[in-house]
C-alpha positions as CSV (number, residue, x, y, z in Angstrom):
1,X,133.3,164.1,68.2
2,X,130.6,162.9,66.0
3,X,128.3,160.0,66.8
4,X,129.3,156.4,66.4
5,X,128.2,154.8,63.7
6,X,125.3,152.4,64.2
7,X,125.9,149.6,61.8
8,X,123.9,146.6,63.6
9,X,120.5,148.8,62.2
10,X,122.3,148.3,58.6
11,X,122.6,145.0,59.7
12,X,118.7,144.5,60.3
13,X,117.6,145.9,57.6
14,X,119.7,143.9,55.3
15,X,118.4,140.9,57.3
16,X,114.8,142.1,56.4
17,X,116.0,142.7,53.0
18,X,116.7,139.4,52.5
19,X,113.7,137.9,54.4
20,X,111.7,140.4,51.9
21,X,113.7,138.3,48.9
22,X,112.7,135.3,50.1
23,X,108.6,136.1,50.2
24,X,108.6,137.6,47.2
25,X,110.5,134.4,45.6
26,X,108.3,131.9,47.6
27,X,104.7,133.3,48.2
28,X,103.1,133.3,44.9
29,X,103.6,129.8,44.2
30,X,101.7,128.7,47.1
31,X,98.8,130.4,45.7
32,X,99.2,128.7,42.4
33,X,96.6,126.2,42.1
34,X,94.0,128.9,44.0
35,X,94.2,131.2,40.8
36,X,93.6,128.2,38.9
37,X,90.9,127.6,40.8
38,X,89.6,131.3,41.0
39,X,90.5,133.1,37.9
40,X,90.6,130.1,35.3
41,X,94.1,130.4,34.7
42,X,95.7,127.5,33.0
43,X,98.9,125.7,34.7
44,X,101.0,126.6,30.9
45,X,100.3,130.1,31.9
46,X,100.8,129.9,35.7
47,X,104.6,127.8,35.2
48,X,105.5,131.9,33.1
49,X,104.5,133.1,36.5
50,X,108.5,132.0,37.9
51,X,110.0,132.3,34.4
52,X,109.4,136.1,34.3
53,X,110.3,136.7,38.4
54,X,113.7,135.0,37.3
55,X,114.4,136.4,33.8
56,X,113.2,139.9,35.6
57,X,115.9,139.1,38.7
58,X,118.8,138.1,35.9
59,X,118.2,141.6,33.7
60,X,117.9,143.9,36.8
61,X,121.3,141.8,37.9
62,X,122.9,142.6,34.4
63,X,121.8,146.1,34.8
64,X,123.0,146.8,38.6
65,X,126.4,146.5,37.0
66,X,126.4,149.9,35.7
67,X,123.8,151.5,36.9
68,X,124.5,151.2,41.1
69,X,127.5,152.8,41.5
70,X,126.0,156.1,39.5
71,X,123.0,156.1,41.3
72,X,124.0,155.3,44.9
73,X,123.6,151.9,47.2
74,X,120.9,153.6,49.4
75,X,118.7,155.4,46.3
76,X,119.2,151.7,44.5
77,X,118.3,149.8,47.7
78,X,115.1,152.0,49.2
79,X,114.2,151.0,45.5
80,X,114.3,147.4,45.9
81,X,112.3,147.7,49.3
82,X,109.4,150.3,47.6
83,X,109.4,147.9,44.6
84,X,109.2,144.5,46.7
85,X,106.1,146.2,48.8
86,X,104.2,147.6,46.3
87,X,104.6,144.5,43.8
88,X,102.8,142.1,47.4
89,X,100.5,144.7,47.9
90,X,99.4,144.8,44.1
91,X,98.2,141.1,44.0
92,X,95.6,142.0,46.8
93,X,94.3,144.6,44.1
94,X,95.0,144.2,40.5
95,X,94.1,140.7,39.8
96,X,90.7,141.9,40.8
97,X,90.7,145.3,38.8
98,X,92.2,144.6,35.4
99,X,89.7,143.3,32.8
100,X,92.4,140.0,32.2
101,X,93.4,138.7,36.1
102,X,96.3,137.0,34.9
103,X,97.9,140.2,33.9
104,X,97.1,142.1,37.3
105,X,99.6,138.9,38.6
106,X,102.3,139.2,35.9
107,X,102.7,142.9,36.6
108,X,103.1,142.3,40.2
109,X,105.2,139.8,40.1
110,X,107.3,142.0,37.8
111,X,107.2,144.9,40.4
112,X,108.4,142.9,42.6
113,X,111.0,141.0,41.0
114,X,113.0,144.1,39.9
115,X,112.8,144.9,44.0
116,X,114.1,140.9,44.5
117,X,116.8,141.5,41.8
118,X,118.4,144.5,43.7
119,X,118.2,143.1,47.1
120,X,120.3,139.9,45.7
121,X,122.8,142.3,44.2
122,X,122.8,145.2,46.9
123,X,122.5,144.3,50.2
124,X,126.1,141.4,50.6
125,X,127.9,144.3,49.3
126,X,126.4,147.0,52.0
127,X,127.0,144.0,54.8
128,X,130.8,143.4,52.8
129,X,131.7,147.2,53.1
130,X,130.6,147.3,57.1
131,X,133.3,147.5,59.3
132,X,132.8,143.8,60.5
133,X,135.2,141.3,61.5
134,X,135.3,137.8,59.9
135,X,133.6,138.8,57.0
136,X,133.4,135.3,55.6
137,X,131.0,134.4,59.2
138,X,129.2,137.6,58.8
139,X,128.1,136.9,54.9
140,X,126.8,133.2,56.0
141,X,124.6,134.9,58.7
142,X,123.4,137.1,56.6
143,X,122.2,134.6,53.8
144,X,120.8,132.3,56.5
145,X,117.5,135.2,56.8
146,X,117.0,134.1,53.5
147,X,116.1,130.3,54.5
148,X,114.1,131.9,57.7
149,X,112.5,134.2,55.3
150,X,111.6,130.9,53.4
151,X,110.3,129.1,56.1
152,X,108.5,131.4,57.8
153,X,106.6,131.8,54.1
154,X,105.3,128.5,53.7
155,X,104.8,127.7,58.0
156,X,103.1,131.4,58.4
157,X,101.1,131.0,55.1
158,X,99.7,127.7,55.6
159,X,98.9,128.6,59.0
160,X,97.1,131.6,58.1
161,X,94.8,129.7,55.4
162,X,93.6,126.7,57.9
163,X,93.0,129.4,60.1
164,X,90.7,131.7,58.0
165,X,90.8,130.0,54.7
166,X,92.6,130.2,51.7
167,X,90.1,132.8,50.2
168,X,91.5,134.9,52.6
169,X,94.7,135.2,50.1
170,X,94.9,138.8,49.6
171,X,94.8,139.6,53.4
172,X,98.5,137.7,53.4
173,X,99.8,139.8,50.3
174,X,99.0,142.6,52.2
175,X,100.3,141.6,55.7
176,X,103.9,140.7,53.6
177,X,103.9,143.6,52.1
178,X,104.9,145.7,55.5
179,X,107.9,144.1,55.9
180,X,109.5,145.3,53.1
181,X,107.7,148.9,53.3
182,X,108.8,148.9,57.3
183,X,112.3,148.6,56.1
184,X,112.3,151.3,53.6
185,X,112.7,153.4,57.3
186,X,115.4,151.5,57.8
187,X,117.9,151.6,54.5
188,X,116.7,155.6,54.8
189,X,118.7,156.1,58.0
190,X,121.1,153.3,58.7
191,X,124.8,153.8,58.1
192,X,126.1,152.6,54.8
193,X,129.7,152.5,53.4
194,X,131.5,152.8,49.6
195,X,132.6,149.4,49.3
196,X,135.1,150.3,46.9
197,X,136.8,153.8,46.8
198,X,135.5,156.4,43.6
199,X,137.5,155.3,41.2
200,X,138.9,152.2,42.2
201,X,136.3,149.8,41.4
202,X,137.7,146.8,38.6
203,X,135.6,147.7,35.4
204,X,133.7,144.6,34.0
205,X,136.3,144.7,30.8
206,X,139.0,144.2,33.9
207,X,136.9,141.5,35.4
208,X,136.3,139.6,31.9
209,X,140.1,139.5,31.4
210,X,140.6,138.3,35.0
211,X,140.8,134.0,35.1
212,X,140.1,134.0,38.5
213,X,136.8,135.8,38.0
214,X,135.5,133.3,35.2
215,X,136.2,130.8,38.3
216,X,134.0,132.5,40.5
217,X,131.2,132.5,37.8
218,X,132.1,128.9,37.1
219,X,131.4,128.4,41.0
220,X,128.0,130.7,41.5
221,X,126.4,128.6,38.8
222,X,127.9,125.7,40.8
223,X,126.1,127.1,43.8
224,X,123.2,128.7,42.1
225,X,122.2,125.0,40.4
226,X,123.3,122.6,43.7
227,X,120.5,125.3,45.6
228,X,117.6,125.8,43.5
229,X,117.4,122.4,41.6
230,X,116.6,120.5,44.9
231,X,114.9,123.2,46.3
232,X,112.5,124.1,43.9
233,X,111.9,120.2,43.3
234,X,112.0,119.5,47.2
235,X,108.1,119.2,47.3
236,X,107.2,117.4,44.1
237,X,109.9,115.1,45.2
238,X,108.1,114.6,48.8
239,X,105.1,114.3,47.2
240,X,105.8,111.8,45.0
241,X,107.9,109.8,47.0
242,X,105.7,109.6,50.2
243,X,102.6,110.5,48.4
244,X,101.5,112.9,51.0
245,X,99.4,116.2,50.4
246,X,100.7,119.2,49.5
247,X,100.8,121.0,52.7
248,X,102.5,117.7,53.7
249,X,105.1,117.9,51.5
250,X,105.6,121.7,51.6
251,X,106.6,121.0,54.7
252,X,108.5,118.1,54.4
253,X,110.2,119.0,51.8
254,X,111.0,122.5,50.9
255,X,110.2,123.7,54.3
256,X,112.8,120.9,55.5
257,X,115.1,121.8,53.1
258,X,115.1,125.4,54.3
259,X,115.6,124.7,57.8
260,X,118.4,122.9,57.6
261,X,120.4,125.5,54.8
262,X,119.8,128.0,57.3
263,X,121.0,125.7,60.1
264,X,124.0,125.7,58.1
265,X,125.0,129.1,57.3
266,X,124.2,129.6,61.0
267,X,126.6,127.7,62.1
268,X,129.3,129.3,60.2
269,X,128.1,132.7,61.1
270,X,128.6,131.4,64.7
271,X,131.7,129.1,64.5
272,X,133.0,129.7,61.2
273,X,135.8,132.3,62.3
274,X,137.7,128.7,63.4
275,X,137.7,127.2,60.1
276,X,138.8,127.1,57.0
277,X,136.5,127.8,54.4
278,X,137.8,126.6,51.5
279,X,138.1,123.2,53.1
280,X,134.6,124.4,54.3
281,X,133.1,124.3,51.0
282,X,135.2,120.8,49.5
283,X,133.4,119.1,52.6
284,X,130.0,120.6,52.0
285,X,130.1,120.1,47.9
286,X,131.3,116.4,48.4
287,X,128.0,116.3,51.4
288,X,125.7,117.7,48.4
289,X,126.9,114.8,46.3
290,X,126.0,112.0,48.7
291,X,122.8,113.8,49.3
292,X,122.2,113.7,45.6
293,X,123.5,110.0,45.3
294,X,120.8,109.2,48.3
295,X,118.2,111.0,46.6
296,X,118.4,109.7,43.4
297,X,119.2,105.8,44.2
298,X,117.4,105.0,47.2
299,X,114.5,102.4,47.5
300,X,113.2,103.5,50.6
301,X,110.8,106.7,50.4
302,X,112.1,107.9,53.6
303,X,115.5,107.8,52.7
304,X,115.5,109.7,50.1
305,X,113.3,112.7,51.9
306,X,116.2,112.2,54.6
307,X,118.5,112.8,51.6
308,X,116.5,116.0,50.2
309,X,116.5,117.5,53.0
310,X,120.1,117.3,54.7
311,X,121.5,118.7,50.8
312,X,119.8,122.0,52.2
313,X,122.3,121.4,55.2
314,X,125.3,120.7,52.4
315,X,124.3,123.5,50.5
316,X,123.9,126.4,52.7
317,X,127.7,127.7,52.7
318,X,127.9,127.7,48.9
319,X,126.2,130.9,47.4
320,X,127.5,133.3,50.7
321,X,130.7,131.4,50.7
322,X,131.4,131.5,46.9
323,X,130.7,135.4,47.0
324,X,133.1,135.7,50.3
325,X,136.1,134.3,48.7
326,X,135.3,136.2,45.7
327,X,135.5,139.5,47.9
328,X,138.7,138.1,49.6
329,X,140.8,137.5,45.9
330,X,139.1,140.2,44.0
331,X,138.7,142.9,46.5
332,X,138.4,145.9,44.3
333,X,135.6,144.4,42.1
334,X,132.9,146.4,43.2
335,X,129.0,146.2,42.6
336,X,130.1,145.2,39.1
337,X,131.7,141.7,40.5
338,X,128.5,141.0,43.1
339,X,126.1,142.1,40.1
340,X,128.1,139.3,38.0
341,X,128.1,136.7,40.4
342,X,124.1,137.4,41.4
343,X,123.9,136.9,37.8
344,X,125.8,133.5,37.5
345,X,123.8,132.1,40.4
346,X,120.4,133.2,38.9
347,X,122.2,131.3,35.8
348,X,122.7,128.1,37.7
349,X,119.1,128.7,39.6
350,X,117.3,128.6,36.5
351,X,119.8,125.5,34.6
352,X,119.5,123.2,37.6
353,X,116.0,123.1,38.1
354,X,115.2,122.5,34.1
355,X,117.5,120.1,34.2
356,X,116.5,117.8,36.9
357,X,112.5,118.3,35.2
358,X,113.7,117.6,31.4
359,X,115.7,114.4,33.0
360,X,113.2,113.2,34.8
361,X,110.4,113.7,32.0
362,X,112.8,111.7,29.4
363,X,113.1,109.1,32.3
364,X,109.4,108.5,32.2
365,X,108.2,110.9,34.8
366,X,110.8,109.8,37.1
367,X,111.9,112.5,39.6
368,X,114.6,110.5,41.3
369,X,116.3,109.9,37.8
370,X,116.3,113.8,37.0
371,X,117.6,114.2,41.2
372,X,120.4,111.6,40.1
373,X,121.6,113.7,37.3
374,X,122.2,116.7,39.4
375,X,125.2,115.2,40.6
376,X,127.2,117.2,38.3
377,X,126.5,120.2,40.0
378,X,128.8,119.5,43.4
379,X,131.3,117.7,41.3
380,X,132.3,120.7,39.0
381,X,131.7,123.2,42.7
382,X,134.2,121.1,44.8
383,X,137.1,121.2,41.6
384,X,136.6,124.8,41.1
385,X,136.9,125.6,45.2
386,X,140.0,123.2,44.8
387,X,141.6,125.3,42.4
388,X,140.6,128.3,44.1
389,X,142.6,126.8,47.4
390,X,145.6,126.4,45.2
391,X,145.7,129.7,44.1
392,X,145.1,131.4,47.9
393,X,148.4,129.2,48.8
394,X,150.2,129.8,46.1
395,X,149.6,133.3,46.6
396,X,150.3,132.9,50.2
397,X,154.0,131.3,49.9
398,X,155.0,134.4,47.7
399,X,153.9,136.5,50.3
């Protein structure tokens, strides 16, 4: 009788794989204005800094589509993991030893973007193809690592730079770095399962001509946009609302933000086997729009923090749920499906932020006017899940 399979190791490393996501999506920009400070570089040439980690993440998305499933979840994965570590590790070196600094930067943060952009596509579909029950639960646990991940970024990086100064900067690339090289170990010798059978796997022609696929796009950029746009505006909008520091309002407000999104999917992980979660989702799309609303109209500074932060809270089911009942209707769609719906989310990542900025700038530099026009976002999330719940019942009474 062979040995039993030990799948809770594949669940920690795709726990640190996502924990590795988040550093290498939320480190650099907390040194932003220190290689302004240290290596001249302008703040035009900094903001391309996050437009090539996210344009990187989208191609290597496009790309997993065909390329996984010949190559092999655990070759494609180790990947991500080398990838993510060596791209940290680079910025403690190659900033320093290339004759332009800004360069050594860009070419780390490419490194480790590709690694990012496989871990977003790779690792719900290793968890998806586990043996687990209550999927649904287990996919919400999983993406909660990432809002840890997040918050241990900005609460152990701050930390460490009152403690021994911010010139100490490269001593935190490095220490980040061994998480994700640690868990190369890990990918290399946990357990992981085909999540479709050879052969059996919807081609993405099949999913093109599939309606309820273009719903599930519809509903990652949804998600994608809901997430990011407050997210990445969560400590401007601190900032300029309480007009507090920075470190203040990283922590009040992305760092908030964080903790309660992973409260959320939490919660679900824990409790979620009990309910719904298409109703789930309705309840947590029309939460993101009062959170919006509050945001965007109140007079009170404190208010509207209050309101940033708890749409971490209402947003937190979205991206793992929208990707579970994806799974659940389309359950032969295969790496080419998750690599799609990564991609739609990235999409709605990289719409909802610009939106909210290009809004407020036309509103005379008025962040709460571009928060107010993100309202859109949950609106269009909460009628697509609808329509989604009328197609599991319909498909239910002809059973």
């Amino acid at each position: 009788m062979g040995m039993e399979k030990n799948y809770k190791k594949t669940q920690l490393a795709c726990y640190l794989g996502f924990v590795t996501q988040a550093i290498c999506a939320n480190f650099v920009p907390l040194l932003f204005i220190t290689f302004h400070n240290t290596y001249d570089i302008t703040f035009g040439d900094l903001a391309l800094v996050s437009t090539c980690f996210f344009v990187t993440q989208l191609v290597v998305d496009f790309l997993c589509a065909g390329i996984v499933d010949k190559l092999g979840y655990r070759v494609c994965v180790i990947a991500a993991e080398i990838t993510s570590g060596i791209g940290l590790a680079g910025l403690a070196v190659l900033p320093d030893i290339l004759p332009v600094p800004f360069w050594g930067i860009l070419v780390c943060v490419f490194i480790y973007a590709v690694g990012s952009g496989l871990t977003e596509v790779l690792v719900s579909p290793i968890v998806e193809a586990c043996p687990f029950e209550n999927k649904d639960t287990m996919m919400s646990l999983l993406h909660s690592f990432y809002c840890w991940g997040w918050v241990g970024v900005v609460l152990c990086s701050t930390v460490f730079f009152t403690v021994f100064g911010i010139e100490k900067w490269r001593i935190m690339a490095l220490i980040w770095s061994i998480i994700p090289l640690y868990n190369i170990y890990n990918f290399a010798t946990c357990p992981i399962e085909p999540l479709v059978e050879d052969g059996k796997s919807m081609t993405m022609l099949e999913l093109f001509k599939t309606k309820a696929f273009w719903i599930f796009i519809v509903l990652m950029i949804c998600a994608g946009s809901s997430e990011i746009a407050m997210g990445q505006w969560a400590s401007a909008f601190a900032e300029s609302a309480l007009h507090v520091s920075k470190t203040v309002g990283d922590l009040a407000g992305p760092c908030g933000f964080a903790v309660f999104m992973g409260i959320s999917r939490l919660l679900y992980g824990k409790f979620g086997e009990t309910v719904d979660l298409t109703i789930f989702m309705m309840a947590s799309g029309l939460m993101c729009l009062v959170c919006y609303l509050v945001a965007g109209l109140a007079a009170i500074p404190w208010v509207g923090l209050i309101g940033c932060a708890l749409c971490g809270f209402s947003v937190g089911i979205m991206w793992p749920g929208s990707i579970s009942i994806s799974s659940q209707i389309l359950p032969t769609g295969g790496t080419a499906m998750f690599a799609l719906l990564a991609l739609a989310g990235d999409v709605g990542g990289a719409v909802g932020p610009a939106i909210i900025g290009n809004i407020s700038e036309k509103a005379a530099n008025n962040l709460q006017a571009g928060v107010l026009a993100g309202i859109g976002f949950p609106i269009v999330l909460v009628i697509s899940v609808f329509y989604i719940r009328m197609f599991l019942t319909a498909r239910k009474d002809k059973c």
